[in-house]
N, C-alpha and C positions, 0 to 999 in steps of 0.2 A: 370645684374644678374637676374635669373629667380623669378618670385614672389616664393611664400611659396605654392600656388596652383599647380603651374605648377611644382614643384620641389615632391610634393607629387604622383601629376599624375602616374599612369603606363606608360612606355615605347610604350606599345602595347595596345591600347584596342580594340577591333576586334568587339565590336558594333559603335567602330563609323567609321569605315573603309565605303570607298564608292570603292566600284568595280570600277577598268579601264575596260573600254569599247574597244569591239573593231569594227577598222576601217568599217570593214562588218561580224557580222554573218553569220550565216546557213541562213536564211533569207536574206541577204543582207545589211538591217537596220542598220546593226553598234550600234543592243543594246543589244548584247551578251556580259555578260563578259569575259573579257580577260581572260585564263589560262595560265599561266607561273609554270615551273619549279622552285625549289628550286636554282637549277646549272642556269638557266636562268636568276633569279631574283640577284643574287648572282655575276656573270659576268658582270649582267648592270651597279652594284652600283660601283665595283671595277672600272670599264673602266672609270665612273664618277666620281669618284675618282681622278683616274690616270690621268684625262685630267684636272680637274681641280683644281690641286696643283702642285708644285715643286716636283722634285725626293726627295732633302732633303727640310725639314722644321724647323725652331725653333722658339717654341714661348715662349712667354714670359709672367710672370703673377705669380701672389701670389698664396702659396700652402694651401686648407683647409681640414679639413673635412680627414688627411692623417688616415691611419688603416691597420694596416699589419695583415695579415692572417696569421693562423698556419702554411700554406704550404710556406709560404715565400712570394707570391706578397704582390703588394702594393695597395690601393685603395686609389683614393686621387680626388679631385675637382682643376684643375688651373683653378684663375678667373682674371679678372680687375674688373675696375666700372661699367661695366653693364652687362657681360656676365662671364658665368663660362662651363668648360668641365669638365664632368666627363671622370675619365681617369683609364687605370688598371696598372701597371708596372709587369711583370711577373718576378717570381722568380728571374730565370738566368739575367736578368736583373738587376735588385733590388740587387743583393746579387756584381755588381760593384762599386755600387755608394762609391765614397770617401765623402761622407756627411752623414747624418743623417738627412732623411724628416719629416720636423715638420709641422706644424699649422702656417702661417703666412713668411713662404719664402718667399721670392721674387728672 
C-alpha cells in the first residue's frame, strides 16, 4: 500500500519532470529535448500497455475508499497488503453490477 505521502502527492507534477533527451539534436549532441505529440505519447503508452498484459485480466483485491458520483460512476481503491489501484468504473458499467460496492469487499 502506498504511504500517506505518496497517496497525497499529485499525479502530475511538472517541476519535477526531467526532459527525454534526444538520441541527436539540431547539433548532433543528443541534448535536445525530445518533443512528442499528445497522439504520440498516447500510442506509446497504449502499445505498452497492450504488450504488456493479457487481452483479458482479473484481479483480485479488497475494495476501499468506494464513492459513487451523481452521474453514476464509481470511484473506488482495489488494494492487497501492500499495494492499492485507483480505479473509476463508468456509469454504464456501474449500473450492471448485481452487488452493491462497499468498503472492505474482497
Amino acid at each position: 500500500m502506498s504511504s500517506p505521502d505518496e497517496r497525497d502527492r499529485p499525479l502530475f507534477e511538472p517541476g519535477r519532470m526531467r526532459a527525454a533527451r534526444s538520441p541527436a539534436g539540431p547539433s548532433g549532441g543528443g541534448d535536445e529535448p525530445a518533443t512528442l505529440t499528445v497522439a504520440r505519447v498516447t500510442a506509446m503508452i497504449r502499445g505498452a500497455l497492450t504488450s504488456a498484459f493479457p487481452k483479458t485480466l482479473h484481479v483480485v483485491g479488497e475494495l476501499s475508499n468506494v464513492s459513487r458520483a451523481s452521474a453514476g460512476h464509481v470511484y473506488f481503491t482495489l488494494k492487497d497488503a501492500t499495494s492499492e489501484i485507483r480505479c473509476v468504473m463508468w456509469r454504464s458499467d456501474a449500473s450492471r453490477l448485481k452487488f452493491d460496492m462497499a468498503d472492505g469487499l474482497a
